[in-house]
VEXVOMI-795624 format. One record per residue (C-alpha): residue number from 1; x, z, y. Coordinates in nm, 2 decimals, always signed. Last residue first. Layout:
<nodes>
@resi=NUM px=X pz=Z py=Y
...
</nodes>
This chain:
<nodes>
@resi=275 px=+1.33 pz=+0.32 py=-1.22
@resi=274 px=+1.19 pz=+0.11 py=-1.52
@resi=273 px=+1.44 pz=-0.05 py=-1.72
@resi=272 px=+1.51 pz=-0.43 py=-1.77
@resi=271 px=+1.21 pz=-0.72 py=-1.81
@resi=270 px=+1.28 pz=-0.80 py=-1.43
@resi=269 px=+1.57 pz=-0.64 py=-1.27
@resi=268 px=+1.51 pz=-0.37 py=-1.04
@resi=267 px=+1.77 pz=-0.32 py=-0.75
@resi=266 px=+1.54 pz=-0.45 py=-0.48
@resi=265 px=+1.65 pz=-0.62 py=-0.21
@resi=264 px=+1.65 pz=-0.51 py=+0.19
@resi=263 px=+1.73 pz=-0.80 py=+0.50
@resi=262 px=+1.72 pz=-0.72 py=+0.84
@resi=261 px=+1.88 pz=-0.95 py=+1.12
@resi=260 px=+1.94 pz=-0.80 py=+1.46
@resi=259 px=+1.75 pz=-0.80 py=+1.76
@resi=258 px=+1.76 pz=-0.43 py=+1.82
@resi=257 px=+1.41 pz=-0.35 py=+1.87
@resi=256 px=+1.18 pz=-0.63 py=+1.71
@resi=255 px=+1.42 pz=-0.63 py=+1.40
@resi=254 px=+1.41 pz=-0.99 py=+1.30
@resi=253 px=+1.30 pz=-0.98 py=+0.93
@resi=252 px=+1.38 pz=-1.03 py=+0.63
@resi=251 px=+1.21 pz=-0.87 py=+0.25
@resi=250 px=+1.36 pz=-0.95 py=-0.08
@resi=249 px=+1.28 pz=-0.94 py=-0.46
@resi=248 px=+0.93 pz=-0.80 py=-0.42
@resi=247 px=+0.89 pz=-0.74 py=-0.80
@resi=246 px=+0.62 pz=-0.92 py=-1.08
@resi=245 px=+0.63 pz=-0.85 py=-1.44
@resi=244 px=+0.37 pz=-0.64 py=-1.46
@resi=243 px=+0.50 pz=-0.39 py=-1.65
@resi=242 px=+0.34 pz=-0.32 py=-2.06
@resi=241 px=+0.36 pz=-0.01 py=-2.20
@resi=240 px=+0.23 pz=+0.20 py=-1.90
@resi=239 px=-0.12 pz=+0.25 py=-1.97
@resi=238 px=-0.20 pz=+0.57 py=-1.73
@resi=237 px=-0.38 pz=+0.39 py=-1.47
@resi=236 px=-0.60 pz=+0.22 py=-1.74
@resi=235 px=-0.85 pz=-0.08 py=-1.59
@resi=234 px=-0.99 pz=-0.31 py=-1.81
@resi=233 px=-0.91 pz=-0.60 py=-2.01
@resi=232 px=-0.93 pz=-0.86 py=-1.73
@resi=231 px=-0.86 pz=-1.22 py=-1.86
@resi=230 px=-0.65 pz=-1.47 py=-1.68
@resi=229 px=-0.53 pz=-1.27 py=-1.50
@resi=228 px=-0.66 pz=-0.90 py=-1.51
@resi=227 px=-0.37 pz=-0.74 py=-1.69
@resi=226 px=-0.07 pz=-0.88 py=-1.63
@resi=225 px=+0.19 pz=-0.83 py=-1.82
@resi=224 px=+0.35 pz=-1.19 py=-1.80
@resi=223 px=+0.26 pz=-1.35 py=-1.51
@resi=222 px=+0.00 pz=-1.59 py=-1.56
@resi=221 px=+0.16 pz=-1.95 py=-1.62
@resi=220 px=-0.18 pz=-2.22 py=-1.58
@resi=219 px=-0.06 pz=-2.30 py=-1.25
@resi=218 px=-0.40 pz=-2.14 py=-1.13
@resi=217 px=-0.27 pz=-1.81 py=-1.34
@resi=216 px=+0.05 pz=-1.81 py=-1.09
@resi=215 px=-0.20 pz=-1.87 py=-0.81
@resi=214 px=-0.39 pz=-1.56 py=-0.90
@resi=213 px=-0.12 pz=-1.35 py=-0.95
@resi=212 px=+0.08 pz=-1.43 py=-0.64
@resi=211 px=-0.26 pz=-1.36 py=-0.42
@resi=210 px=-0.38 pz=-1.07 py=-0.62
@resi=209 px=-0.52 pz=-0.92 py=-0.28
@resi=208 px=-0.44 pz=-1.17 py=+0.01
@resi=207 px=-0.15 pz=-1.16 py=+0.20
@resi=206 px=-0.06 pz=-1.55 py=+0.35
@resi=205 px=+0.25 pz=-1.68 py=+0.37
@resi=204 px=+0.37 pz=-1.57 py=+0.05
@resi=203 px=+0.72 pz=-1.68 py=-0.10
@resi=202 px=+0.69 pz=-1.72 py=-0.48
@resi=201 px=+1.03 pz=-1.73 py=-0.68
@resi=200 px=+0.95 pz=-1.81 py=-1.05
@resi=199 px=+1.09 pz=-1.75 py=-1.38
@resi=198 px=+0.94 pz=-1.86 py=-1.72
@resi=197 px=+1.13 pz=-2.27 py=-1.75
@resi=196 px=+1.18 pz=-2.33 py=-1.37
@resi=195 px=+0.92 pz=-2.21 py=-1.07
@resi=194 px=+0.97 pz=-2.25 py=-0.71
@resi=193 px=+0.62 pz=-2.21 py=-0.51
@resi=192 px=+0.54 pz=-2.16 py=-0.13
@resi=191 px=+0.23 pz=-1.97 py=-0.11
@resi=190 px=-0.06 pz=-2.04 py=+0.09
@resi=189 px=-0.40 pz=-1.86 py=+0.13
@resi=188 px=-0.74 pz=-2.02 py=+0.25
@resi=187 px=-1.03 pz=-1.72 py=+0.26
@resi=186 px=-1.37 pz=-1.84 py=+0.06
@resi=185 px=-1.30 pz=-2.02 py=-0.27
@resi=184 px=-1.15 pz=-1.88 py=-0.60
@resi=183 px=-1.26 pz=-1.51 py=-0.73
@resi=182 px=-1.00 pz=-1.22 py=-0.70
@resi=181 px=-1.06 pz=-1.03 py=-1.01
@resi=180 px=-1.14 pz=-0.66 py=-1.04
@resi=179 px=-1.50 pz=-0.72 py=-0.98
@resi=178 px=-1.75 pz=-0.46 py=-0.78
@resi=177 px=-1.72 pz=-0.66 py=-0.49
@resi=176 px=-1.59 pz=-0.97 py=-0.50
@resi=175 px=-1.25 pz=-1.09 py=-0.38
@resi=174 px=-1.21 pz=-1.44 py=-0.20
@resi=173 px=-0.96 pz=-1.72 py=-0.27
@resi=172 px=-0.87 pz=-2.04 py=-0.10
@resi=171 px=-0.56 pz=-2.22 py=-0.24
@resi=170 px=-0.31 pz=-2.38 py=-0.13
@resi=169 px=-0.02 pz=-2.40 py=-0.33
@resi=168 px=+0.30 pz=-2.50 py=-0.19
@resi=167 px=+0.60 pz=-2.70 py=-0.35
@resi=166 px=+0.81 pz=-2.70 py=-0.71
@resi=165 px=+0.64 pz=-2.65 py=-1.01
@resi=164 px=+0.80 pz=-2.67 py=-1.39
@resi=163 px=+0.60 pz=-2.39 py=-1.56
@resi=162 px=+0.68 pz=-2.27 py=-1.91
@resi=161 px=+0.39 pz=-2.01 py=-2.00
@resi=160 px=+0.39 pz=-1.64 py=-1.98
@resi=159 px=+0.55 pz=-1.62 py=-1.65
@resi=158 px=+0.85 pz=-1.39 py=-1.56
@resi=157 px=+0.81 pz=-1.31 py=-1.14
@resi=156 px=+1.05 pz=-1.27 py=-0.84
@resi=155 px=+0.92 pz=-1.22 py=-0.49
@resi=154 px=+1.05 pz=-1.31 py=-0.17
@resi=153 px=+0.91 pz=-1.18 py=+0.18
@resi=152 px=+0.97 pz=-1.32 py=+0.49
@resi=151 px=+0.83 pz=-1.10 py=+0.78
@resi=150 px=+0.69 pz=-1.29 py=+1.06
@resi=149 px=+0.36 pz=-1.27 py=+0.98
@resi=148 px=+0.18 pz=-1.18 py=+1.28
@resi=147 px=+0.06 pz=-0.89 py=+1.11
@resi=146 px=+0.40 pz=-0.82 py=+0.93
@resi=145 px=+0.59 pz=-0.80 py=+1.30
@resi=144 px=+0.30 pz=-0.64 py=+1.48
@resi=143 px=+0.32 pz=-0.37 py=+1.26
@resi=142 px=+0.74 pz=-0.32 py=+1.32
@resi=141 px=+0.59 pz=-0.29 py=+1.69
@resi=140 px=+0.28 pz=-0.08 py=+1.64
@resi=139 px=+0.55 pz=+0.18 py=+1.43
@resi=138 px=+0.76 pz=+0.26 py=+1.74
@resi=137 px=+0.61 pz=+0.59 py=+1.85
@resi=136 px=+0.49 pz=+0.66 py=+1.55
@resi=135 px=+0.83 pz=+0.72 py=+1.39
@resi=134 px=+0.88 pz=+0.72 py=+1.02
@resi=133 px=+0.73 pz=+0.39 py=+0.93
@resi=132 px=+0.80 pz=+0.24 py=+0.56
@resi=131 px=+0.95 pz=-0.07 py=+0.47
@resi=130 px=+0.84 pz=-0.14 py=+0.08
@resi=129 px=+1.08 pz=-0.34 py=-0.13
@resi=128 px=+0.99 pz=-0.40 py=-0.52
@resi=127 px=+0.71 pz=-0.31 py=-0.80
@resi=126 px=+0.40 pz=-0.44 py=-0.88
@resi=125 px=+0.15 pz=-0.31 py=-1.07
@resi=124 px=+0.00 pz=-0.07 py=-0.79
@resi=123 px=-0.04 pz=-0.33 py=-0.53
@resi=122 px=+0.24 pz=-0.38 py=-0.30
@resi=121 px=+0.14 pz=-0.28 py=+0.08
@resi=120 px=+0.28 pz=-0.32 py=+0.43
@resi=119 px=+0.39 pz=-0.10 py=+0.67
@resi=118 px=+0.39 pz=+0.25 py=+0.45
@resi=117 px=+0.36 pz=+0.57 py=+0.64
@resi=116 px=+0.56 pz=+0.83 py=+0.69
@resi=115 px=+0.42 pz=+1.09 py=+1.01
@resi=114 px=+0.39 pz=+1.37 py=+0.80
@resi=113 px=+0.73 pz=+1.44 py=+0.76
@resi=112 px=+0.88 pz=+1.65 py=+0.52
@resi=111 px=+1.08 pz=+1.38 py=+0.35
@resi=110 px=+0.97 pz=+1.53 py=-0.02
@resi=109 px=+0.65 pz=+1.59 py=+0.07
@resi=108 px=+0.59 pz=+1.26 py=+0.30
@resi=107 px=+0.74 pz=+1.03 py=+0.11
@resi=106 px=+0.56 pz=+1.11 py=-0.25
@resi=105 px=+0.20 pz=+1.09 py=-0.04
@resi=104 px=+0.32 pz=+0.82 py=+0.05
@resi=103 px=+0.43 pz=+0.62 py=-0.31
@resi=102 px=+0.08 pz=+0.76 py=-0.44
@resi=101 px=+0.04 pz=+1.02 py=-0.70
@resi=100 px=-0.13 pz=+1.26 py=-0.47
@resi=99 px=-0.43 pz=+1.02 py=-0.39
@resi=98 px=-0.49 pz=+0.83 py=-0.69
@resi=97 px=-0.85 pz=+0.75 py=-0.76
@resi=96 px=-0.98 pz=+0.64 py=-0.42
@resi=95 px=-0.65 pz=+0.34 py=-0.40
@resi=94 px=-0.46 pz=+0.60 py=-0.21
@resi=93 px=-0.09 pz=+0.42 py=-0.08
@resi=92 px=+0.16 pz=+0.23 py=-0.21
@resi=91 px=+0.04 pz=+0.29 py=-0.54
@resi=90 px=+0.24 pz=+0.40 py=-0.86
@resi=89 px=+0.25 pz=+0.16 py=-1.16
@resi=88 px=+0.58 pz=-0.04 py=-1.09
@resi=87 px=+0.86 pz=+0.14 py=-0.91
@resi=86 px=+0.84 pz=+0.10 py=-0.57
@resi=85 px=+1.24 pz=+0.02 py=-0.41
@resi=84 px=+1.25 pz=+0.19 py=-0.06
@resi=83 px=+1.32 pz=+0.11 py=+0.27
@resi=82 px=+1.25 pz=+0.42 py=+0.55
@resi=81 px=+1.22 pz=+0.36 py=+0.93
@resi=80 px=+1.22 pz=+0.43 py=+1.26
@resi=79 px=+1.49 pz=+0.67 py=+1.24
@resi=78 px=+1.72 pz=+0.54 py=+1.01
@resi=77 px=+1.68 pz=+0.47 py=+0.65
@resi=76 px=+1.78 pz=+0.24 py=+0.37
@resi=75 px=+1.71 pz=+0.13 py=+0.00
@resi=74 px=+1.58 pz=+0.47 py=-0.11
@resi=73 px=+1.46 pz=+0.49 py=-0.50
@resi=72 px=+1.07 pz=+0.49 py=-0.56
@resi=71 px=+0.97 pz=+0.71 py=-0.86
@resi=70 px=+0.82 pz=+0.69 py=-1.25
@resi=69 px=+0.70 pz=+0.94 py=-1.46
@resi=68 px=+0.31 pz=+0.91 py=-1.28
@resi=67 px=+0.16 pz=+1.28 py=-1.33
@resi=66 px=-0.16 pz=+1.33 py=-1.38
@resi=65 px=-0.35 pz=+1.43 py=-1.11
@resi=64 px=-0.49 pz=+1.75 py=-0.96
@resi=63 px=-0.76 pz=+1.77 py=-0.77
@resi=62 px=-0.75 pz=+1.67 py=-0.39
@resi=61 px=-1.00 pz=+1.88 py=-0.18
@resi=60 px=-1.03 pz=+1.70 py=+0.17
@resi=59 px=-0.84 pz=+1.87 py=+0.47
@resi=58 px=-1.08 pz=+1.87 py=+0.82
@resi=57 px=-1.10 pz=+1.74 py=+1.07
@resi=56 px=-1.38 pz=+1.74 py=+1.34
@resi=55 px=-1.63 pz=+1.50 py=+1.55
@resi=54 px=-1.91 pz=+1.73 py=+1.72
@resi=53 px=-2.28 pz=+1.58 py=+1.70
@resi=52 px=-2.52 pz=+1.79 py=+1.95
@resi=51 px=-2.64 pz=+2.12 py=+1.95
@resi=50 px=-2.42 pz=+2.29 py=+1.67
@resi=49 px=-2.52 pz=+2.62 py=+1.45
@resi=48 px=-2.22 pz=+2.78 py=+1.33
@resi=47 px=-2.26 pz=+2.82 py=+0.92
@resi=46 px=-1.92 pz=+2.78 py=+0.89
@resi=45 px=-1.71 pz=+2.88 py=+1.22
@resi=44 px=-1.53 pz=+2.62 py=+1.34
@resi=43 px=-1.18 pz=+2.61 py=+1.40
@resi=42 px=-1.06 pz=+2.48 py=+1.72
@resi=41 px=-0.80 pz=+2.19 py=+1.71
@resi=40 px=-0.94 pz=+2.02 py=+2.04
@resi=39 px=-1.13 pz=+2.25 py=+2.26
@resi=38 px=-1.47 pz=+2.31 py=+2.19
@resi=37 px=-1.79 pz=+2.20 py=+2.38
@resi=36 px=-1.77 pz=+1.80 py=+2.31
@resi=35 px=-1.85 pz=+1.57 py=+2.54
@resi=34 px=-1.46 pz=+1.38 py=+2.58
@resi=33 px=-1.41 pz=+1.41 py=+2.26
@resi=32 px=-1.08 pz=+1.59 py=+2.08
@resi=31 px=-1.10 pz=+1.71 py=+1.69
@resi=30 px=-1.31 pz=+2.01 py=+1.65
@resi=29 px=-1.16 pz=+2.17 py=+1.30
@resi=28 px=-1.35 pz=+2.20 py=+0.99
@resi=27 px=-1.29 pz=+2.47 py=+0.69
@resi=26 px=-1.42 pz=+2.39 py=+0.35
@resi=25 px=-1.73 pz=+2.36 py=+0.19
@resi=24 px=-1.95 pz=+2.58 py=+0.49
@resi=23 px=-2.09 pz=+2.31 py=+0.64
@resi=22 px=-2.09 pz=+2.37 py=+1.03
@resi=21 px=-2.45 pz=+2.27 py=+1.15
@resi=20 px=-2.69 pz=+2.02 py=+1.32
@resi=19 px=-2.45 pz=+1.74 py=+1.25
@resi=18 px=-2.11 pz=+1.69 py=+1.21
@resi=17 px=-1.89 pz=+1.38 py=+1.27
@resi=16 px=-1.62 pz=+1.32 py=+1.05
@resi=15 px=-1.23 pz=+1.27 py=+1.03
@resi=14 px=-1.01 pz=+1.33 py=+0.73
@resi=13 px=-0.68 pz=+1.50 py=+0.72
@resi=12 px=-0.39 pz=+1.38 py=+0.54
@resi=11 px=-0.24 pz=+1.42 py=+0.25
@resi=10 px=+0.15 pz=+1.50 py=+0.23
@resi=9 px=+0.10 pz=+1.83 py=+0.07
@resi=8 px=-0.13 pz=+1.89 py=+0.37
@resi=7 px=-0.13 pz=+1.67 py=+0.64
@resi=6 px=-0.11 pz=+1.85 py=+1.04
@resi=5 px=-0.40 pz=+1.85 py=+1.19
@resi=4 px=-0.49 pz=+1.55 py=+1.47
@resi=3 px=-0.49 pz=+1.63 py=+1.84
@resi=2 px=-0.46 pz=+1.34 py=+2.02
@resi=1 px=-0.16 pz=+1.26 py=+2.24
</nodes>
C-alpha cells in the first residue's frame, strides 16, 4: 500500500512536490516515488538541499474555528460503513474555510479512524442522510454505486410559495466562478418533482451544486430559508437563525456486497428542532 501519514485531529495530510530545498514551515515527509532517494515516510531535514523534485506530506496548520453547536446523530454502522443524520449548517466535508468543523473531520476524532470518509456530499445548509466509508478496502465499490447513480435519494423541502407541480424538470445549469449562484444553461440535470400546497418531495437524478434549490426557485417556490435563491444576501457561516429548509429524507440502495436492500431516513422534521 502507499505510505500516507497518519491524519491529525481528523485532518489529513497534504501532498506536494518540493523543489530545490526542504522549507522549513513545518515538517515534510518523503511520500513513496519510484525516483526518489528516500524511503517512503522519511522525515526531511529543513533546510536539506534536494537535487531533483521529491513528492512529500506533510500536516497543514489548521487555526482554530468557531464552534458549530450543532452535531450529526448515527443512523447505522457496520464495518464498511457509517449512516448518519447531518444537521444543517456543518459541511460534509472542507469547503476552504471550515476544515475542523466539518461533518469528517467530526467522524474521524470521535470514531478514531482516519480512514472515514463521506460517499456523497450535502451542502452545508442542508441537513439529512449521509453514508460514510469506514473501510478502504471496499469504499470504490459503494463509490461506484453513487457514481453510476444508482442510489435513490429523497429529499423533503418547505417552499416559500404554493406550488402545485407534478413531473420532471430539466433543466441545464452551470456554476460560475467567483458567484455563489448556480447560473442556468451548460450541464443538463433532471429532478423528478412532487410538490402540494408548501411541501415538496424532489428525487435527483442528476447531482449538480444547488440543483434542488435552483429548480425549486425555477418553479417560482424557493425553499424557504434559503439564502442565495432567488437573491443571494451573502455568505455568514455563523448565521444560524434561519435553516434551510431542505433534508435528505431517504437514501436506497442495492448493497453491492450482500445483495440486500438498504434504505436510511432521517429523524429531522422540517421547521422542528435542530439536532
Amino acid at each position: 500500500m502507499t505510505y500516507r501519514p497518519p491524519a491529525r485531529e481528523g485532518i489529513s495530510p497534504r501532498k506536494v512536490v518540493l523543489q530545490a530545498v526542504v522549507p522549513a514551515d513545518t515538517e515534510y515527509f518523503a511520500a513513496a516515488a519510484g525516483d526518489s532517494p528516500f524511503s517512503p515516510g522519511q522525515l526531511l531535514p529543513a533546510g536539506m538541499s534536494l537535487s531533483r523534485p521529491v513528492p512529500a506530506w506533510y500536516h497543514p496548520d489548521v487555526p482554530e474555528e468557531k464552534p458549530i453547536s450543532f452535531d450529526y446523530t448515527v443512523l447505522y454502522e457496520d464495518r464498511d460503513l457509517i449512516v448518519v443524520d447531518k444537521p444543517h449548517f456543518l459541511p460534509t466535508t472542507s469547503n476552504g474555510r471550515l476544515v475542523r468543523e466539518t461533518l469528517q473531520t467530526r467522524l474521524r476524532v470521535n470514531f478514531g479512524e482516519d480512514d472515514i470518509v463521506p460517499l456523497h456530499r450535502l451542502d452545508r445548509l442542508t441537513a439529512g442522510v449521509v453514508v460514510c466509508s469506514r473501510n478502504p478496502r471496499t469504499r470504490g465499490t459503494y463509490q461506484r454505486l453513487f457514481a453510476e447513480r444508482k442510489v435513490t435519494k429523497t429529499y423533503h423541502a418547505r417552499l416559500s410559495a404554493c406550488l402545485e407541480y407534478s413531473g420532471t424538470v430539466e433543466l441545464s445549469m452551470h456554476k460560475v466562478k467567483g458567484s455563489r449562484q448556480v447560473s442556468l444553461g451548460g450541464t443538463p440535470t433532471l429532478t423528478h418533482v412532487e410538490a402540494h400546497g408548501y411541501t415538496a418531495s424532489l428525487i435527483p437524478h442528476t447531482g449538480h451544486t444547488h440543483q434542488l434549490r435552483v429548480v425549486c426557485n425555477y418553479l417560482g417556490a424557493p425553499i424557504q430559508g434559503d439564502d442565495t435563491y432567488p437573491v443571494d444576501r451573502g455568505l455568514d457561516l455563523y448565521d444560524f437563525s434561519s435553516p434551510l429548509q431542505l433534508v435528505a429524507h431517504r437514501l436506497e440502495f442495492a448493497d453491492p456486497l450482500s445483495g440486500t436492500r438498504r434504505e436510511f431516513s432521517t429523524l429531522q422534521q422540517l421547521g422542528g428542532n435542530l439536532i
